[in-house]
C-alpha positions in Angstrom: -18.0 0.6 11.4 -20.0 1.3 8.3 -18.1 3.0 5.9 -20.0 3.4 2.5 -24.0 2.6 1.5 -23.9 0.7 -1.9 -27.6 0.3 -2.7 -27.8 4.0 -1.9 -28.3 6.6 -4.9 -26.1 9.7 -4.7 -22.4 10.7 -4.4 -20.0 9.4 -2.1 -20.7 12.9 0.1 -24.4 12.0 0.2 -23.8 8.5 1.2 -21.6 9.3 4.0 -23.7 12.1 5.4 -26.9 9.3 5.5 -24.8 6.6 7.4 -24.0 9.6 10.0 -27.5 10.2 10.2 -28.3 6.6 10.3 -25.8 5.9 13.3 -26.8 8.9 15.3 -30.9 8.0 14.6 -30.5 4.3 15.9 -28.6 5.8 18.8 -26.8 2.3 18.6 -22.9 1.7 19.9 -22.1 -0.9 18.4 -23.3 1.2 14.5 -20.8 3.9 13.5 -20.1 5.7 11.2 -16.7 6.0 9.8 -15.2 9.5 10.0 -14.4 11.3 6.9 -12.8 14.3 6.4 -11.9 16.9 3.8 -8.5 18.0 3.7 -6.9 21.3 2.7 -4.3 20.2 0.5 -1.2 17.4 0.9 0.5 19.0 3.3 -2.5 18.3 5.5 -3.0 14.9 3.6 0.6 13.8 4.5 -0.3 14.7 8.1 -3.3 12.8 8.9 -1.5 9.9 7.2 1.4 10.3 9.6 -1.0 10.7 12.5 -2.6 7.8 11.4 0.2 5.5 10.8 2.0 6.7 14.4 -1.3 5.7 15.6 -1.0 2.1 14.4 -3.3 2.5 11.4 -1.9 0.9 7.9 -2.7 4.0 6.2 -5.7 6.2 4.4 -8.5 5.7 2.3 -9.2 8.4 -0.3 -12.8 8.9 -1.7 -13.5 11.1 -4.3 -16.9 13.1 -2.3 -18.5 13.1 -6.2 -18.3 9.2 -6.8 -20.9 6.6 -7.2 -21.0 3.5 -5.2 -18.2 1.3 -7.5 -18.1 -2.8 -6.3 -14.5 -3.7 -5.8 -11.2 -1.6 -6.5 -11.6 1.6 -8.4 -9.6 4.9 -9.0 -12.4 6.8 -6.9 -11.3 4.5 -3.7 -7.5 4.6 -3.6 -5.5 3.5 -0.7 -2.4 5.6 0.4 0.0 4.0 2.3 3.6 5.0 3.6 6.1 4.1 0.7 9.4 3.7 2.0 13.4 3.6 0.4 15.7 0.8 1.5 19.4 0.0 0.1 20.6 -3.9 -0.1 22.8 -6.1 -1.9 21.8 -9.1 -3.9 22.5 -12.1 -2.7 21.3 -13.7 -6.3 18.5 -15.1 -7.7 15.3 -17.5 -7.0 14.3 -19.5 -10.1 11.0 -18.2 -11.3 7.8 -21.0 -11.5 4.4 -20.3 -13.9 4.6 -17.7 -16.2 8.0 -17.0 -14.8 9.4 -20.2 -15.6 12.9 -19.7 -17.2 13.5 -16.7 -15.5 13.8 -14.8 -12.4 10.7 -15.2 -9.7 12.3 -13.2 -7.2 15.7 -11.7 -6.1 17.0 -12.7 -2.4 18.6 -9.3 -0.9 20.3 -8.9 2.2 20.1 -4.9 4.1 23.2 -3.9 5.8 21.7 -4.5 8.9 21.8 -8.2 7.9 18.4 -9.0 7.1 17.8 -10.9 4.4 14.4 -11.3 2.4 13.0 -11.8 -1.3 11.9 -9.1 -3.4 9.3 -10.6 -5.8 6.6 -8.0 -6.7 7.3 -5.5 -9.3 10.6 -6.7 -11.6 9.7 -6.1 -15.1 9.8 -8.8 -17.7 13.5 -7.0 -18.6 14.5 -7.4 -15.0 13.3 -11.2 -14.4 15.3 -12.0 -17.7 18.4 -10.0 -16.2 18.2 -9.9 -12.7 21.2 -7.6 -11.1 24.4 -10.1 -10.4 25.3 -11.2 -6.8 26.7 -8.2 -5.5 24.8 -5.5 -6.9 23.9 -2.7 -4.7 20.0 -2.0 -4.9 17.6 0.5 -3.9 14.3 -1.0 -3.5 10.9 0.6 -2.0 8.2 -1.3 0.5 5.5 -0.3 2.7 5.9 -0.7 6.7 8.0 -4.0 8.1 6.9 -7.4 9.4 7.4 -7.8 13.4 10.4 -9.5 12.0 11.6 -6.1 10.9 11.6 -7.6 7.0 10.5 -5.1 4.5 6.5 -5.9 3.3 5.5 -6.0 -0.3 9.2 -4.7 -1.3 9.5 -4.0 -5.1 10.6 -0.9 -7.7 14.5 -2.1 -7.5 17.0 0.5 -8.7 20.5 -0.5 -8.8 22.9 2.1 -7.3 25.9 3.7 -8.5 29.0 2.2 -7.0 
């Protein structure tokens, strides 16, 4: 599945329509070409990333048509994934190690369904040096669930109004 050319002069529309070409020239199964598509608007966005998700992808990637080739991560090449809202309560926190030494690392959660899981990736500095006591009811986002049904890469807490 060849998705980009990056020793190839041009835009990111150019690019893709020369690995088409490329694919369909060798006449070669096991080459293809990644489809791409233009969408309308993000009503049409949020569909194809529902299809694709329902589907068993992990989510879209967005190319801006106009870009050139970029190595690594760049804001022409963004992923969009399914963000999703979860309440818990906080069991308390995990003692922080490196640059979080002194402080909160992560805060252990509990949903009520009963599953309990940390939250490490996002507290700001003012949240590791307060965490929310034991107790605290918390809104937190994550994307998708492990097999275990606990929440992956969950972060952004919010504490709730009681």
């Amino acid at each position: 599945m060849v998705f980009d050319l990056p020793y190839a002069a041009g835009p990111f529309a150019a690019r893709a329509a020369a690995i088409e070409a490329l694919a369909r020239d060798l006449g070669w199964p096991p080459l293809q070409a990644v489809p791409q598509a233009t969408l309308g608007g993000r009503t049409e966005l949020q569909r194809r990333l529902e299809a694709v998700v329902a589907g068993g992808g992990e989510g879209l990637m967005l190319h801006r048509a106009d870009a050139a080739h970029l190595p690594g991560r760049s804001l022409a090449l963004p992923k969009l994934k399914p963000r999703h809202d979860a309440k818990a309560v906080v069991v308390g926190p995990v003692a922080g190690r490196g640059t979080d030494l002194g402080r909160m690392g992560a805060l252990r959660v509990r949903t009520g369904a009963g599953v309990a899981f940390l939250v490490g990736t996002g507290p700001s500095d003012a949240k590791r040096e307060n965490p929310p006591p034991p107790g605290a009811r918390i809104t937190l986002s994550y994307r998708g669930t492990t097999t275990a049904g606990i929440p992956r890469f969950a972060g952004d807490l919010r504490l709730r109004d009681i």
